[in-house]
C-alpha positions as CSV (number, residue, x, y, z in Angstrom):
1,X,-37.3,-2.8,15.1
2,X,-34.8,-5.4,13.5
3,X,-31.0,-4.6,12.6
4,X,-28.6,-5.3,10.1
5,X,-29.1,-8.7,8.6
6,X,-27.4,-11.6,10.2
7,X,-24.1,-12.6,9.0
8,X,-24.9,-16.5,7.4
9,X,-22.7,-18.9,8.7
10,X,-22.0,-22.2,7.2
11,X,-19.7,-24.5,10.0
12,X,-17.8,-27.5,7.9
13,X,-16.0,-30.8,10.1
14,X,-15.9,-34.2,9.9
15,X,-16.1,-34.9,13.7
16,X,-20.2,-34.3,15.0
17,X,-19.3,-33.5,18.4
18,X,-17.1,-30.6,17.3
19,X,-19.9,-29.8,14.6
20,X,-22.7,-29.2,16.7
21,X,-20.6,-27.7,19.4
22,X,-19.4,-24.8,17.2
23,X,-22.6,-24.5,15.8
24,X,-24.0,-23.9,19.4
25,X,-20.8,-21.4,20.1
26,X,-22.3,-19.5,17.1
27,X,-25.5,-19.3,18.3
28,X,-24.7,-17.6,21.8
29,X,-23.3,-14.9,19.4
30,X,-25.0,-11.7,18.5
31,X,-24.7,-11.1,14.6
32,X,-25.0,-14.9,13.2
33,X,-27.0,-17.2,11.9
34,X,-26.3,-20.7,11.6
35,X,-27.4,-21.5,7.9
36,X,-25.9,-24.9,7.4
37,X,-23.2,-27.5,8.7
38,X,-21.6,-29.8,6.7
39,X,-19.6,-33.1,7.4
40,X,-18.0,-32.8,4.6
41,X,-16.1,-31.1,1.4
42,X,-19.4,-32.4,-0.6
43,X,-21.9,-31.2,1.5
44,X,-20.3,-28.0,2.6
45,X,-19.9,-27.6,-1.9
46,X,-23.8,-29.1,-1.8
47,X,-24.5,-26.1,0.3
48,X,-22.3,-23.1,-1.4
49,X,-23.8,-24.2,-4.7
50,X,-27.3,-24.8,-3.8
51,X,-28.8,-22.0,-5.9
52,X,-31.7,-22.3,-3.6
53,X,-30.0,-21.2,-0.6
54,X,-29.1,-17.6,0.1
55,X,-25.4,-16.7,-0.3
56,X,-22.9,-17.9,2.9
57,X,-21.3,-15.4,3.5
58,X,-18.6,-16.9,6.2
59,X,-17.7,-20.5,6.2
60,X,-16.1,-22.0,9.8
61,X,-13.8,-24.6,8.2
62,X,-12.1,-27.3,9.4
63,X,-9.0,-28.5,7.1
64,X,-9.3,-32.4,8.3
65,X,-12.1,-33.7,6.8
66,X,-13.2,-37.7,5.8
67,X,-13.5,-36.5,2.0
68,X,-11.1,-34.0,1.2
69,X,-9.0,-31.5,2.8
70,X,-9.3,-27.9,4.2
71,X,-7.3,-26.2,1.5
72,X,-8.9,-28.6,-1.2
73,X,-12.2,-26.9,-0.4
74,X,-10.7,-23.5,-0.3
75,X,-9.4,-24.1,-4.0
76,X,-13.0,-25.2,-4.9
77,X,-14.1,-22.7,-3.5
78,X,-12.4,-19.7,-5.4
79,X,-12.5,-21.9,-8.4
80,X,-15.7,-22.1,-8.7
81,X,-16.0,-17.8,-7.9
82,X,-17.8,-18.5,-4.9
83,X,-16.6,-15.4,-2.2
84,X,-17.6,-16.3,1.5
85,X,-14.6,-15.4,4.1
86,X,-13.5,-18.4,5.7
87,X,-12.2,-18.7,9.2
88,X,-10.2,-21.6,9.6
89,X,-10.8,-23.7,12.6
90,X,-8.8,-27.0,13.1
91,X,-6.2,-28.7,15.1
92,X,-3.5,-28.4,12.5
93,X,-1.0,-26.6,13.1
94,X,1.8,-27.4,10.1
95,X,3.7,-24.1,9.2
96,X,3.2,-25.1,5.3
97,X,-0.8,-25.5,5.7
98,X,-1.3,-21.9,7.5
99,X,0.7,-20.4,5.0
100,X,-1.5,-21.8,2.3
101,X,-4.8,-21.0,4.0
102,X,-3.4,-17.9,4.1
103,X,-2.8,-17.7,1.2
104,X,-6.3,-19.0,-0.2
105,X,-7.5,-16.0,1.6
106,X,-8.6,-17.2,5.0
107,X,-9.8,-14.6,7.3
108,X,-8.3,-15.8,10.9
109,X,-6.9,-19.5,11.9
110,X,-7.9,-20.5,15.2
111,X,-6.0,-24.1,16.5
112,X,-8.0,-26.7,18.5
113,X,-8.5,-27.2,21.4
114,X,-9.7,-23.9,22.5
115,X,-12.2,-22.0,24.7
116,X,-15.4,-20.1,23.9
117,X,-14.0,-17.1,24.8
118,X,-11.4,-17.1,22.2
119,X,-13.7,-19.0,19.5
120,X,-16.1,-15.3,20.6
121,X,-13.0,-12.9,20.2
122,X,-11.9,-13.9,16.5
123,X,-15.4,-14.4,15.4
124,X,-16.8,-10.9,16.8
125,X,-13.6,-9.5,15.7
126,X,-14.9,-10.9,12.3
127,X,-18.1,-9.1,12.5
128,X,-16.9,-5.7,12.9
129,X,-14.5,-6.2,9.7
130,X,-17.9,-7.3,7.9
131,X,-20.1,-5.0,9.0
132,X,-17.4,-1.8,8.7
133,X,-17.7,-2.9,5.1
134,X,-21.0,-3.9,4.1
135,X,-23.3,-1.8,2.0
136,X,-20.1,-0.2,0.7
137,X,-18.9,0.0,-3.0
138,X,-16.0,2.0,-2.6
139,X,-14.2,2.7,0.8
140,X,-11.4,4.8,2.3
141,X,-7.9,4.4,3.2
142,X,-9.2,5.1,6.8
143,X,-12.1,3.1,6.3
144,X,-10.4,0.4,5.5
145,X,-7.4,0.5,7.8
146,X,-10.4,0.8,11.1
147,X,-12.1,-2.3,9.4
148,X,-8.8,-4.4,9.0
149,X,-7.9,-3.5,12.4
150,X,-10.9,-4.5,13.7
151,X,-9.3,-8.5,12.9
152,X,-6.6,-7.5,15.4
153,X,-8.7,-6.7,18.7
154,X,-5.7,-7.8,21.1
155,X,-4.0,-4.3,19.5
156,X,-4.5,-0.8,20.8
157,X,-6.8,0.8,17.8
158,X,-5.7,4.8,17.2
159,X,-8.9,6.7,17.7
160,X,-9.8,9.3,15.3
161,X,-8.4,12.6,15.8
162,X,-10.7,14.7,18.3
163,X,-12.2,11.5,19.8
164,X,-11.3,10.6,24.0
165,X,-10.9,7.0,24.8
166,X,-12.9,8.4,28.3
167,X,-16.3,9.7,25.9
168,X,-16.0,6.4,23.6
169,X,-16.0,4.2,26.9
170,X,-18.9,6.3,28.6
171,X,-21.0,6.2,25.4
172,X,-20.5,2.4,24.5
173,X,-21.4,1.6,28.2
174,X,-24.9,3.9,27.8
175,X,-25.5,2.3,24.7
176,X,-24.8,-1.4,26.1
177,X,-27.1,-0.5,29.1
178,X,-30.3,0.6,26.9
179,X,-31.0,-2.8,26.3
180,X,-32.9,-1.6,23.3
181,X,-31.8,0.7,20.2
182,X,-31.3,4.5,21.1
183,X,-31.0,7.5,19.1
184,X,-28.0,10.1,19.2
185,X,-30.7,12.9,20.7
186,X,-31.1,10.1,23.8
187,X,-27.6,9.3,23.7
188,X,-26.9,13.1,24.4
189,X,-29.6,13.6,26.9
190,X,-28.4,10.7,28.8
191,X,-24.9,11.5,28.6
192,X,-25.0,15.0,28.7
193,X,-23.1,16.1,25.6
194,X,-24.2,17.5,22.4
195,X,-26.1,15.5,19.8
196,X,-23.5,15.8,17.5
197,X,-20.6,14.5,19.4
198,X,-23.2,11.5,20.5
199,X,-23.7,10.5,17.0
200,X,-19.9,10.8,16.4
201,X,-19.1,8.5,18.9
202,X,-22.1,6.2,18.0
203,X,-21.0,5.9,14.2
204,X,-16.9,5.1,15.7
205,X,-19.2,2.0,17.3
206,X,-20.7,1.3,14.4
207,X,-17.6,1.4,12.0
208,X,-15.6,-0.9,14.4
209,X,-18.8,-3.7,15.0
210,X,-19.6,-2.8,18.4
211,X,-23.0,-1.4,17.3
212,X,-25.2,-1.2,14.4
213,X,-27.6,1.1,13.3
214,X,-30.7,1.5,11.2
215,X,-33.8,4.4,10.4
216,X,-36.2,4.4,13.1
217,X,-39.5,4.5,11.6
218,X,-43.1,5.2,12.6
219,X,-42.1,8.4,14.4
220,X,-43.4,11.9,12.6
221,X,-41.2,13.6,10.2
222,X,-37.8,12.3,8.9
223,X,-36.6,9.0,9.8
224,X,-34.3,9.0,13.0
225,X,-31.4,7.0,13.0
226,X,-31.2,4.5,16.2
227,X,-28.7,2.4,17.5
228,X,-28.1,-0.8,18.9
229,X,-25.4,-2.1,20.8
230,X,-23.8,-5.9,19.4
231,X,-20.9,-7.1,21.6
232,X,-22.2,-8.9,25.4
């Protein structure tokens, strides 16, 4: 059975070496699709105004480009009431440009050169802050502060009260070994705790973008909720 929907990625600089390359990065990740790339300001616009194209909903940006800058597309952007999140990915490193990115709303600034690993740790960092919130129309205090935190995956995250960093670890490593989504009831067999506390621990996965979960359907009776692990 499938999972959530694929977050749609749109990957924006002038230089096609670096295009395709992060392109490819993206597509070693669990959680993307690659929906476009773009040389350009106009064709990355071409592409976020496209009514035939389903909505981008994170744009991989570089701020040196042949026809425009970075920031220049970012004010497009929210000019024209378009709402992606934008990860900015470039070799600039000017004080005064990172302040304005931020301030256009950029969701993480990562400087060039760097390695897939890091290029892998801001983007599923990313994911978890999308996922925590999708589907939502209202949220929390506590919500919200897990899914901002989730942008900050170098800090220690406070679990919630009750929860043992020991359980979390055993249960995210039983989940990651399935291979395939799992249920709490398995979870708990296989880990020897009640189903409850499985699915606890399952959702705390879930609301931080290690896991996902969706109804599991063609069994008898009520739809079982399964889970699947996201992060390699």
């Amino acid at each position: 059975m499938s999972g959530p929907m694929p977050i749609r990625l749109l990957v924006v600089d002038d230089e096609p070496i670096a295009l395709a390359a992060h392109a490819d990065y993206v597509r070693r990740l669990d959680g993307f699709e690659v929906a476009a790339t773009a040389g350009g300001m106009g064709a990355a616009l071409a592409v976020l105004n496209d009514p035939a194209t389903p909505p981008i909903q994170l744009v991989l940006l570089d701020m040196n480009l042949t026809d425009g800058h970075g920031l220049d597309l970012l004010r497009r952007i929210h000019g024209l009431g378009l709402v992606p999140d934008v990860v900015a990915i470039t070799a600039v490193q000017e004080i005064q440009v990172v302040r304005s990115a931020i301030a256009l709303g950029i969701t993480a600034y990562l400087i060039k050169p760097f390695t897939f690993a890091a290029f892998r740790e801001k983007l599923e960092s990313y994911r978890g802050y999308h996922y925590a919130l999708a589907d939502r129309s209202h949220t929390s205090q506590d919500a919200l502060d897990r899914a901002l935190s989730t942008l900050r995956p170098s800090g220690k995250l406070q679990l919630p009260k009750g929860m043992l960093p020991e359980t979390l670890g055993a249960v995210a490593d039983w989940l990651r070994a399935q291979g395939a989504p799992a249920s709490a009831t398995e979870a708990a067999a296989g880990l020897a705790m009640s189903r409850v506390t499985a699915r606890r621990y399952l959702d705390h996965l879930v609301e931080t973008g290690s896991a996902a979960k969706a109804p599991r359907h063609g069994s008898p009776g009520r739809p079982e909720l399964e889970y699947r692990w996201l992060r390699r």
